[in-house]
Structure formats: C-alpha cells, structure tokens
C-alpha positions in Angstrom: 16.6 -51.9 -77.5 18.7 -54.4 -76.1 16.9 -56.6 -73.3 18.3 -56.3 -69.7 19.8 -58.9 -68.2 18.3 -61.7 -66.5 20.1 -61.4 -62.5 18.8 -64.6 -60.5 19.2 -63.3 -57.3 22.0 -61.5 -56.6 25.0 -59.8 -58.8 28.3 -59.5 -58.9 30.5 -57.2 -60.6 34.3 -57.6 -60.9 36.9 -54.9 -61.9 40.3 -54.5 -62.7 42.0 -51.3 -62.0 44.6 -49.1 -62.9 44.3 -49.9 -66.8 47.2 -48.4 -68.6 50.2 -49.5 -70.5 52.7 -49.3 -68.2 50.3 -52.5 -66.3 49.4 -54.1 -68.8 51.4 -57.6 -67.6 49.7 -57.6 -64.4 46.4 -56.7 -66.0 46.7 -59.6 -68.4 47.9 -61.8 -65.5 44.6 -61.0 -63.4 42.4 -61.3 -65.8 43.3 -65.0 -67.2 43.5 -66.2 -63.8 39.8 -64.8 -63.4 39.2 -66.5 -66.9 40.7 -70.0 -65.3 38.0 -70.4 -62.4 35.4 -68.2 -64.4 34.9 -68.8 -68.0 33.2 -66.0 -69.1 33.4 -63.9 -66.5 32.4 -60.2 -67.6 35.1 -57.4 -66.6 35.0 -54.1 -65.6 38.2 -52.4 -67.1 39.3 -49.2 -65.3 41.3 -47.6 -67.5 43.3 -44.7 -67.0 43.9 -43.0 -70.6 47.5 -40.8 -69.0 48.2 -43.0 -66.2 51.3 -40.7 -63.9 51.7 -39.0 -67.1 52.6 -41.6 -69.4 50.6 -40.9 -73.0 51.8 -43.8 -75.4 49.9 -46.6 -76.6 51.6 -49.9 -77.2 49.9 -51.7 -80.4 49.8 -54.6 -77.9 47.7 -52.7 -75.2 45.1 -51.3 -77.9 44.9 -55.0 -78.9 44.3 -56.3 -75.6 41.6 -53.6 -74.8 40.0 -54.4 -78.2 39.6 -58.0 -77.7 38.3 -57.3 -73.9 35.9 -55.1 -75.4 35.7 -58.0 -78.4 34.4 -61.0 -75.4 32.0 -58.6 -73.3 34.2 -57.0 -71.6 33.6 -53.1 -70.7 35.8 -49.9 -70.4 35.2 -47.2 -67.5 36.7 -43.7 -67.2 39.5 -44.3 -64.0 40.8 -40.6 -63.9 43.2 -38.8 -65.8 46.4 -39.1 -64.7 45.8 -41.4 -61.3 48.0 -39.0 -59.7 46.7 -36.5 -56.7 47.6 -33.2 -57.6 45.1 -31.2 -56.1 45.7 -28.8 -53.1 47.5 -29.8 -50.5 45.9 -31.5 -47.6 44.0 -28.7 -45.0 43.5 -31.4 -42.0 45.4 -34.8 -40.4 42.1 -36.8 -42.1 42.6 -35.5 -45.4 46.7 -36.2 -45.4 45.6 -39.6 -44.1 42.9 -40.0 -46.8 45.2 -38.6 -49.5 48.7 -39.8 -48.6 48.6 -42.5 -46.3 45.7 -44.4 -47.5 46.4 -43.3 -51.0 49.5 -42.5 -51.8 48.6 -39.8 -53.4 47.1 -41.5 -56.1 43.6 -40.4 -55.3 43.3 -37.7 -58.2 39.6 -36.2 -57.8 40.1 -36.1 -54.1 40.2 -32.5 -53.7 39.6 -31.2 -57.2 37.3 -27.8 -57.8 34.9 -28.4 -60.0 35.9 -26.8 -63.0 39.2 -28.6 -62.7 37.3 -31.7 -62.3 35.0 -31.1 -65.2 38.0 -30.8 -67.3 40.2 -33.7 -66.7 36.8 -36.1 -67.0 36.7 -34.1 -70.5 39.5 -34.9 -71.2 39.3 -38.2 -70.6 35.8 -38.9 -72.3 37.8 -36.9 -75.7 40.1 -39.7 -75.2 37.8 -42.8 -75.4 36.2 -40.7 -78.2 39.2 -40.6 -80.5 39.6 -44.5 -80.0 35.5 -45.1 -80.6 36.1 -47.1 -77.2 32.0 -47.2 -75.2 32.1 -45.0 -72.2 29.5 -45.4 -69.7 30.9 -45.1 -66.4 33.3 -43.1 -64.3 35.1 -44.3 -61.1 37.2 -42.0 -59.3 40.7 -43.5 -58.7 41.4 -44.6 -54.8 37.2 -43.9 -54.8 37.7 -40.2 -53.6 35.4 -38.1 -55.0 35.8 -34.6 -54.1 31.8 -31.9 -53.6 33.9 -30.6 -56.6 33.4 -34.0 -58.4 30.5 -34.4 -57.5 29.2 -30.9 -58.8 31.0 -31.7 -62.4 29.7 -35.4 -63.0 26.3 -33.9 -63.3 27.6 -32.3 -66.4 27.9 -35.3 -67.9 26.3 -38.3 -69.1 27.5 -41.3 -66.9 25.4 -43.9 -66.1 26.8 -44.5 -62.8 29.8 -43.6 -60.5 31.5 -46.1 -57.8 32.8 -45.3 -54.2 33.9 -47.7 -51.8 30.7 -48.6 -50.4 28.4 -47.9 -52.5 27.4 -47.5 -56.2 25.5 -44.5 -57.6 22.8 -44.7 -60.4 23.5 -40.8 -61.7 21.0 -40.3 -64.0 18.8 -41.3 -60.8 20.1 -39.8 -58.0 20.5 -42.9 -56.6 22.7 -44.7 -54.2 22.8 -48.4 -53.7 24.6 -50.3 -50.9 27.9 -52.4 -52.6 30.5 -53.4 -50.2 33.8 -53.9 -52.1 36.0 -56.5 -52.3 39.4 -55.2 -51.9 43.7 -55.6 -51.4 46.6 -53.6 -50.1 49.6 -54.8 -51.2 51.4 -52.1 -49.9 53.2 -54.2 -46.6 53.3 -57.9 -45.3 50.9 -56.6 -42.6 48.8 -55.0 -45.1 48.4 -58.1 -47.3 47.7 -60.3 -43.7 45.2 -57.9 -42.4 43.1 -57.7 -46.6 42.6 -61.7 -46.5 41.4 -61.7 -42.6 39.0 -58.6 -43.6 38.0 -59.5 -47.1 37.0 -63.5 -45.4 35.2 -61.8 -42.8 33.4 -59.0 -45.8 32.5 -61.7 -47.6 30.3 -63.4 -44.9 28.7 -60.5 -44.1 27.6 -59.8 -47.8 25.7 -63.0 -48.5 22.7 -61.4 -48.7 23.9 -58.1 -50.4 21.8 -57.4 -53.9 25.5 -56.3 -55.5 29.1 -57.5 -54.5 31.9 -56.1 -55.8 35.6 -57.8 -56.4 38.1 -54.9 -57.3 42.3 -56.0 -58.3 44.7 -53.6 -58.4 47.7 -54.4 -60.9 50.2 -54.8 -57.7 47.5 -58.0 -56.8 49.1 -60.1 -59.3 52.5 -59.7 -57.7 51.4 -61.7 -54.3 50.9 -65.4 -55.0 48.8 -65.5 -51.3 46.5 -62.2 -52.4 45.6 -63.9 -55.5 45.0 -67.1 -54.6 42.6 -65.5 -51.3 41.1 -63.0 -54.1 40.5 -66.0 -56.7 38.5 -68.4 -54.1 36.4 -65.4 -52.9 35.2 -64.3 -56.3 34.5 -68.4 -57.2 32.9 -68.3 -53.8 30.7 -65.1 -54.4 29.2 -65.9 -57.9 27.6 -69.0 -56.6 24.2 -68.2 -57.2 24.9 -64.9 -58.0 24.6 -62.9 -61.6 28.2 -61.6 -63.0 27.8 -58.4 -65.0 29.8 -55.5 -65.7 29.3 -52.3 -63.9 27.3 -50.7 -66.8 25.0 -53.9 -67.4 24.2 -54.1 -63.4 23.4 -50.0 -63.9 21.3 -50.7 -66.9 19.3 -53.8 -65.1 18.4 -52.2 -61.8 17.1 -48.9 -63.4 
C-alpha cells in the first residue's frame, strides 16, 4: 500500500479545468507557466471526455494527458458534456445560478438522478476504455444538483468538489476549501477576481486546504495570469502541493 503523503502544515491543491481537445492550447499554456514558478507542481486535470458535444481525440491531446498522468499529474471526472441541459430554470436564483453565473455551462445543476447516474457512467466508461485512473468527480461550474447528489453514492469516488468546500464521499464528510478562482467573462469581471482573490487569499492563511482552480479562458488575460501565478507561488509557501485525490487519500 502506497504511503500517504507527508503534508507539513497545510495543502494546496491546484486544478485546471475544462480539459478537452478543443482547449488544449490554453491548457498547455497554463500548465507550463505553473511548471515555470513551480517545478513539480502536481495537477488536478479536469477533463471533460464530450466537452459541448465534441467526441474526437487528437493524437496530440491523448499524448499530453499521458505524459501529465506520466509526471504525477492526475485525471478527474469534469461532467459529460459541460453543457446545462437540464430543465429549464423554476426561480430568478436558479436562472441566475444557471445562466448568468454559468452560462449555462453548469451540466449537473438540475439533473434527476437517474439522468445524473448516467452521464457520470458514461463518463467513468470513458476513462475505462483509455485505462486513464479515475478517482474523483467535480461537477462543472461546481453545481451539484439533490439529483447528483443521490447518484454519486452509486459510485466509487473518493471525493467530490464544490466551491467551498471539498467532500470525502466514502466518509460523508465535508471539509472547509475556499477556492481560488477567475471570471474572464468582462473587463469588470477580471478587475473585481484579482481585488477578491488578493483579499481570499489573506483570509485563507490558516486554512488546512487551499485551492487554485484556471479555467482555459485564464490563459487569454496577461493580468489574470500574472495575478493567478503570484498567488499560487504565494500560497505554497509552507504549504504541501497535492493533487485532489492524494489530499483525499492523506486526510482519511
């Protein structure tokens, strides 16, 4: 059995998401300029295996997964599709949640179980046919519907993600983890991420888990990466980098 790993005080765990072909520039952008201030630095890959629908595999994309996986690297489940086609929205919150905060990208938002249940089957069929490791399961825009919730107990998952917080499954468990995070979607957008990620980032210095999450549309915004870069070299001072699964395995 493999040992756990050794955290000196606090972790950190950083992720990339929105995995697929179609980002695969961005994604490779991100994570060397991670590499450049972090040598080393253990990913969390988000990958989305039909991201909006798209279902072919560039040789170059199942090589760049392969050596990710090669260097330490790990895979988790990011949806199905990334695209929200569940029910339409009953209340203003949920067509906020769903559309304005979204983009309708939040695909388990609203799901039914059953529905649910399938798509993450899908998807874990998926990472079977590859013999890509599967161990976790994050929800894309973190919206997890009681649906979701219902069907992750149907399967093995070491943990889930939301925004806040990050769930032990097996356990039953829920573990305060404030995440680091961008929207790129508007110049106001982009101001108002630095001002609240600077201010986040205080705040956590005494948090047992941090979290750093890019989105693929990071890499586009020369100010968002440069903010996102000095924050994750300022977080792992003193604190343990791991990926998502290794930080689940060390804390059970």
């Amino acid at each position: 059995m493999p040992s756990k790993p050794d955290i000196k005080t606090h972790a950190l765990c950083v992720s990339i998401h929105d995995v697929a072909p179609r980002t695969l520039p961005s994604c490779k952008k991100i994570a060397d300029a991670l590499q450049e201030i972090h040598p080393g630095l253990p990913l969390t890959l988000l990958v989305v295996p039909c991201y909006h629908g798209e279902s072919e595999l560039p040789r170059e994309y199942v090589e760049w997964i392969e050596q990710r996986l090669a260097r330490g690297d790990e895979l988790a489940l990011h949806g199905y599709t990334h695209s929200d086609e569940g029910p339409a929205p009953r209340t203003l919150g949920e067509r906020l949640r769903r559309g304005v905060y979204t983009a309708r990208e939040g695909e388990f938002a609203a799901l039914a179980r059953d529905e649910a249940i399938e798509r993450i089957a899908r998807g874990r069929e998926w990472f079977g046919e590859r013999g890509w490791p599967l161990r976790g399961f994050v929800a894309p825009a973190w919206l997890v519907s009681s649906g979701t919730w219902e069907a992750l107990q149907r399967f093995d998952f070491l943990y889930t993600t939301t925004l806040t917080q990050f769930h032990l499954l097996d356990r039953g468990i829920a573990l305060k983890a404030p995440t680091v995070v961008y929207s790129t979607r508007s110049a106001w957008r982009r101001t108002a991420s630095r001002w609240w990620n600077s201010n986040l980032a205080h705040r956590m210095r005494s948090t047992p888990l941090v979290r750093v999450g890019f989105h693929p549309a990071d890499a586009a915004y020369d100010d968002v990466m440069a903010h996102a870069l000095a924050l994750v070299r300022r977080l792992s001072d003193g604190r343990t980098a791991l990926t998502k699964s290794a930080f689940a395995s060390a804390v059970r």
